[in-house]
C-alpha positions as CSV (number, residue, x, y, z in Angstrom):
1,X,-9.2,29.6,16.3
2,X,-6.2,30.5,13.9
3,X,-6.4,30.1,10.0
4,X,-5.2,27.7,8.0
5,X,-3.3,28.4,5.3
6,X,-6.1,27.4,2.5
7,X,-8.9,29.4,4.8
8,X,-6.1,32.4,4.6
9,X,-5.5,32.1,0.8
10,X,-9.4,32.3,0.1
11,X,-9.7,35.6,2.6
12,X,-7.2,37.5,0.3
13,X,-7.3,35.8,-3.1
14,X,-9.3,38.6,-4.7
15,X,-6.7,41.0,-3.4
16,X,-3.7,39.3,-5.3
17,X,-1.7,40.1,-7.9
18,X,-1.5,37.7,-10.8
19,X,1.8,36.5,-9.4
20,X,1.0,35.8,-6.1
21,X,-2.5,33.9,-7.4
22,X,0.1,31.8,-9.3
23,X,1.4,31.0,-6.0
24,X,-1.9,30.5,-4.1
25,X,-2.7,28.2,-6.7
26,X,0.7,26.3,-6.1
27,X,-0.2,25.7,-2.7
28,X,-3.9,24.5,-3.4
29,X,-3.0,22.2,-6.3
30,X,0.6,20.9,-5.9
31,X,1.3,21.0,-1.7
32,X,2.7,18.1,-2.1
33,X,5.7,19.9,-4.0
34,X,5.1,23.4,-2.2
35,X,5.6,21.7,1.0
36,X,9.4,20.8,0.8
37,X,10.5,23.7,-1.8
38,X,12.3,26.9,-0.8
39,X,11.0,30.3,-1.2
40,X,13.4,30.5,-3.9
41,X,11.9,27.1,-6.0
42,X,8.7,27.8,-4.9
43,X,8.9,31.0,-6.8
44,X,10.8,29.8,-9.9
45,X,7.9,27.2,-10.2
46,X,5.7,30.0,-10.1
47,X,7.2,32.1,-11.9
48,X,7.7,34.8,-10.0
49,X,11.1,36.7,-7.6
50,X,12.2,35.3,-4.0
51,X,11.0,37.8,-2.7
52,X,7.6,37.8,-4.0
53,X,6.9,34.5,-1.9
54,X,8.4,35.9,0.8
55,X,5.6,38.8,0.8
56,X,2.9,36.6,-0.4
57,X,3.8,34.6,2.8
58,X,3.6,38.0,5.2
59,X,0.8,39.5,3.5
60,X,-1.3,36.0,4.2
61,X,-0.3,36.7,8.0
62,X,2.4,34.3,8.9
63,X,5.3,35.5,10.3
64,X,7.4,34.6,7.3
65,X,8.2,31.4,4.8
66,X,9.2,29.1,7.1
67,X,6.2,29.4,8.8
68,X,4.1,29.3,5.6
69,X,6.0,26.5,4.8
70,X,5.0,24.7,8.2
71,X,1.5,25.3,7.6
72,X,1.5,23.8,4.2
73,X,3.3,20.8,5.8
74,X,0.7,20.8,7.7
75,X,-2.0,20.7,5.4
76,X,0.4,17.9,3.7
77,X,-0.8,15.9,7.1
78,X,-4.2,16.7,7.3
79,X,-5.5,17.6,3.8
80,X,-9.1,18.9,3.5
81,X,-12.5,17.9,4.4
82,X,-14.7,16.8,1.4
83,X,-16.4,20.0,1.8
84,X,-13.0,22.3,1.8
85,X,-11.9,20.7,-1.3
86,X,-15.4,21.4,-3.2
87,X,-14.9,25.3,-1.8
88,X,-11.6,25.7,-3.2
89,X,-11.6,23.9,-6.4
90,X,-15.0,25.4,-7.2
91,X,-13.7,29.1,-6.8
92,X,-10.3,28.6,-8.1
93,X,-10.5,26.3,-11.1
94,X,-10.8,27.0,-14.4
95,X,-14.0,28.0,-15.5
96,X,-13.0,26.4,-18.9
97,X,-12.5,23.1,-20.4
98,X,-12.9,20.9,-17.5
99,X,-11.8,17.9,-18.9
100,X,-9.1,19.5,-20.2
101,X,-7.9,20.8,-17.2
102,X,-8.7,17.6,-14.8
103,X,-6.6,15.3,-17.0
104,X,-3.7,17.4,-17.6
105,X,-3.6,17.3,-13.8
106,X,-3.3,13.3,-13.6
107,X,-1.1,13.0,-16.4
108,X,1.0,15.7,-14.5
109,X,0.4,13.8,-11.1
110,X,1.8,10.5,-13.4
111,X,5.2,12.4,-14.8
112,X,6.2,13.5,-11.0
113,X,5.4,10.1,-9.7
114,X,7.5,8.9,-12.0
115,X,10.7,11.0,-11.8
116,X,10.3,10.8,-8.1
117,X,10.2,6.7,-7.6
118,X,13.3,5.1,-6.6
119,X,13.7,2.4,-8.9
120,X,15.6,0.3,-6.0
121,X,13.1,0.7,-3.5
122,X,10.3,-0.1,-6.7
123,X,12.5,-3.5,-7.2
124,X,12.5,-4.4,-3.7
125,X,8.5,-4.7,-3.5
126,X,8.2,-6.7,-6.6
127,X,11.0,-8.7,-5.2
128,X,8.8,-8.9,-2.2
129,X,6.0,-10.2,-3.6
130,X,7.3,-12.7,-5.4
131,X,9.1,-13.9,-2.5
132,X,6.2,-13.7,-0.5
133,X,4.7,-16.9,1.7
134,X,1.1,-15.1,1.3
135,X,0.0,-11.5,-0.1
136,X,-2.2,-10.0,2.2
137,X,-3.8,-7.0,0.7
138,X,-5.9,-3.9,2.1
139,X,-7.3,-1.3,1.0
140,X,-10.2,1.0,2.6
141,X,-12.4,4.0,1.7
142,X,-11.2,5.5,-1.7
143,X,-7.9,2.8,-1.7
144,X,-10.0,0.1,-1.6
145,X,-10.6,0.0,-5.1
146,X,-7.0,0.3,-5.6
147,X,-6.8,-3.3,-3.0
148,X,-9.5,-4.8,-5.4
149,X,-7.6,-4.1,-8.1
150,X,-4.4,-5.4,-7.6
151,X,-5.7,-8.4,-5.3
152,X,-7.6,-9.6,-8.6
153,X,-4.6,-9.0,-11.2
154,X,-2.2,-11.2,-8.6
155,X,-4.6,-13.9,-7.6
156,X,-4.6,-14.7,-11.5
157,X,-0.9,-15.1,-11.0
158,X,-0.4,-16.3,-7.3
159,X,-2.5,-19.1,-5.3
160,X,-1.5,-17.1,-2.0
161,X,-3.4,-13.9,-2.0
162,X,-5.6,-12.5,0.4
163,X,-8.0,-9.5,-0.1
164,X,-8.8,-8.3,3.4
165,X,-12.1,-6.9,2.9
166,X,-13.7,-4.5,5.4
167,X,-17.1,-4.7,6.6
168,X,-15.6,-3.8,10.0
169,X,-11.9,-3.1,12.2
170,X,-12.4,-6.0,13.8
171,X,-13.2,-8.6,10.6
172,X,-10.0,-6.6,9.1
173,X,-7.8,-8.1,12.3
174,X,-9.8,-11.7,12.6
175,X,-8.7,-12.1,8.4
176,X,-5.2,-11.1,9.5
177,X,-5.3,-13.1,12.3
178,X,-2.4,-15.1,10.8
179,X,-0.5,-13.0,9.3
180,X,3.3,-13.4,10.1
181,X,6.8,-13.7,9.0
182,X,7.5,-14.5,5.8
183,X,4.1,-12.9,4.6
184,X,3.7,-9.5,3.2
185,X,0.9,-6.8,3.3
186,X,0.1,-4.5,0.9
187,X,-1.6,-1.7,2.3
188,X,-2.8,1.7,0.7
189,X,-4.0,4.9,2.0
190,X,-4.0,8.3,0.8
191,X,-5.4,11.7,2.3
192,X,-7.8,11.7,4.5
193,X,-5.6,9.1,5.7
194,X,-8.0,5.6,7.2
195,X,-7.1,5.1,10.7
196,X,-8.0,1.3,9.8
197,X,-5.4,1.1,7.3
198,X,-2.9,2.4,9.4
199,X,-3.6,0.2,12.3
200,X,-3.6,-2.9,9.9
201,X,0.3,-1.5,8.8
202,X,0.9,-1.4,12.5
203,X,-0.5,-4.8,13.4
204,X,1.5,-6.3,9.9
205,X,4.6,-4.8,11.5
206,X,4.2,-6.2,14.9
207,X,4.0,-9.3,14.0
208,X,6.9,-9.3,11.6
209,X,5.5,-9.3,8.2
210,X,7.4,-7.1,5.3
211,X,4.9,-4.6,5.0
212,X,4.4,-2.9,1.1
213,X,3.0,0.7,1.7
214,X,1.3,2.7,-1.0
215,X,0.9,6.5,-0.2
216,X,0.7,10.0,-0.9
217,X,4.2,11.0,0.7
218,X,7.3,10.5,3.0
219,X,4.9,12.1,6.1
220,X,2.1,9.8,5.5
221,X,1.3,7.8,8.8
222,X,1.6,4.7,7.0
223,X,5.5,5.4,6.4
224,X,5.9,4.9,10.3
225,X,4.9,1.2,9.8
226,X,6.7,0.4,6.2
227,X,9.8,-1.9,5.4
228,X,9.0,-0.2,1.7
229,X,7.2,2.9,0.6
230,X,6.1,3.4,-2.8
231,X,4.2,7.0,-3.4
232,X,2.2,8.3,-5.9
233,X,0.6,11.8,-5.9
234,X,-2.7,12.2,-5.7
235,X,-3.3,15.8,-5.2
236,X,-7.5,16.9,-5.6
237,X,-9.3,17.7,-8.7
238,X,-12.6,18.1,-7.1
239,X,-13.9,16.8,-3.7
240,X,-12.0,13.3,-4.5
241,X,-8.5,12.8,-4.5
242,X,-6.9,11.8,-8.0
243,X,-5.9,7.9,-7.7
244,X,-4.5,8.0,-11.2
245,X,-0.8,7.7,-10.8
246,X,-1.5,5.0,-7.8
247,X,-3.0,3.2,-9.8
248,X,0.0,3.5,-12.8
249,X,2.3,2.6,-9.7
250,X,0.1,-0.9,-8.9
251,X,0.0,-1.6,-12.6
252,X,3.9,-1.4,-13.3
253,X,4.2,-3.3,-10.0
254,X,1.9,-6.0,-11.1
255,X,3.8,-5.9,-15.2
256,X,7.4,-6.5,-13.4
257,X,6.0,-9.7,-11.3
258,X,4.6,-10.9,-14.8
259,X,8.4,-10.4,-16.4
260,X,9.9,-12.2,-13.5
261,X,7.4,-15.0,-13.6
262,X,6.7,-15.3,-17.6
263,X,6.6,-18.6,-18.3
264,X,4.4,-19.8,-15.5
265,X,2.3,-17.2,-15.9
266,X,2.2,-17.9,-19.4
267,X,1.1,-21.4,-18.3
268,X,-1.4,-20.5,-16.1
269,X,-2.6,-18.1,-18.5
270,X,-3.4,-20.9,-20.8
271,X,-5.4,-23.1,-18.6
272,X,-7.2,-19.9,-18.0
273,X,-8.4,-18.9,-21.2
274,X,-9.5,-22.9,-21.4
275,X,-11.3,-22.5,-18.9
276,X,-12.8,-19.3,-19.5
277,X,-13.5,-20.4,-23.2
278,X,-15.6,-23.6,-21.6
279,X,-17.5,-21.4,-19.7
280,X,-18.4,-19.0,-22.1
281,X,-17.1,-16.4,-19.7
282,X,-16.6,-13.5,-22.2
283,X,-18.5,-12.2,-25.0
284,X,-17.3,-12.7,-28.6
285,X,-19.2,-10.4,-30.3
């Protein structure tokens, strides 16, 4: 069975040059980026010639960089098993400051994610949502904190939303059972990708809902089955995929609803804290 490109990178990393470990490292850490840049941007982010990529690319065994470039595409697709990601990271991470490194990543993952969302397509799923008959939302595996999160924050706001939780596919379709036009879904799912969330996005499509998609990238198989695509990167820092800057993405979606919507929001807010203060639902201490 051929290599892939990560399984390639760890056969010769001890053989490298410092340059071409800065590129190895490029590929393991920002693929996302590595996977649509030319030899040529690939090696000014790396610091290092044209033609040094070019050789890092033969020297790993592919043919040349647009085949390298394919594989990492297709790594895009697949990412790594839990127990890939734990390899890598452990042997090619810092041995230093940890913490350090870790959240310099996820305030890096939040600066990219944020130069590379299109404000227009942003608009048009808060538009959505307000606009919205009912807001379905699902989330599974790692995403579904990211669902439970932003179903919470817009059921304080909204009387029509729906978290679909999962106990199994089929309770997933019975609670979407009438889901149609006029109703939107928000569904999230990043690497490795849940074949339930995609066939929700499917089943939302088919039966004409606007269908809000929250994802790593363009190639994500959710992006087949979106009206609007918001992504977020969320490359690895460890066996689990980063959900920082998803999560910056769901809470400047869920502060533009509450600008749109300020004064009944502010209204409802009030009858809230009432409510909450007759209850003794927080601690004052």
């Amino acid at each position: 069975m051929a290599k892939n490109i990560t399984e390639r990178i760890d056969e010769y990393f001890s053989s490298f040059s410092k340059g071409q470990k800065r590129i190895a490292n490029a590929i393991l850490n920002n693929y996302e980026k590595a996977a649509f840049m030319t030899a040529a941007k690939l090696g000014a982010f790396c610091e290092v010639s044209e033609s040094t990529v070019v050789r890092f690319a033969t020297q790993i065994g592919y043919a040349g960089y647009h085949e390298m470039q394919n594989a990492v595409r297709e790594l895009l697709r697949t990412k790594l098993t839990s127990s890939q990601r734990i390899a890598v990271t452990n042997e090619h991470l810092s041995n230093g400051d940890l913490l350090s490194v870790v959240l310099n990543a996820d305030i890096e993952k939040i600066k990219y994610t944020l130069e590379n969302t299109d404000r227009a397509v942003f608009a048009e799923a808060v538009n959505a949502l307000l606009s919205a008959r009912r807001i379905y939302v699902f989330g599974s595996r790692s995403s579904a904190m990211l669902s439970q999160f932003l179903s919470y924050n817009l059921e304080l706001i909204f009387d029509n939303v729906k978290r679909v939780d999962l106990s199994s596919s089929a309770e997933a379709f019975e609670k979407l059972f009438s889901l149609g036009e006029g109703d939107v879904l928000f569904v999230s799912s990043f690497p490795r990708y849940s074949k339930t969330a995609i066939n929700v996005a499917r089943y939302a499509r088919d039966k004409r809902a606007t269908v809000i998609a929250l994802s790593d990238s363009a190639v994500s198989p959710l992006a087949e089955f979106a009206d609007i695509l918001l992504t977020a990167q969320s490359d690895m820092a460890s066996f689990a995929d980063s959900l920082t800057a998803p999560l910056s993405i769901i809470n400047a979606l869920l502060a533009s609803v509450a600008r749109e919507r300020e004064a009944e929001i502010t209204a409802r807010f009030d009858k809230l804290e009432r409510l909450w203060e007759e209850y003794d639902v927080y601690d004052k201490h």
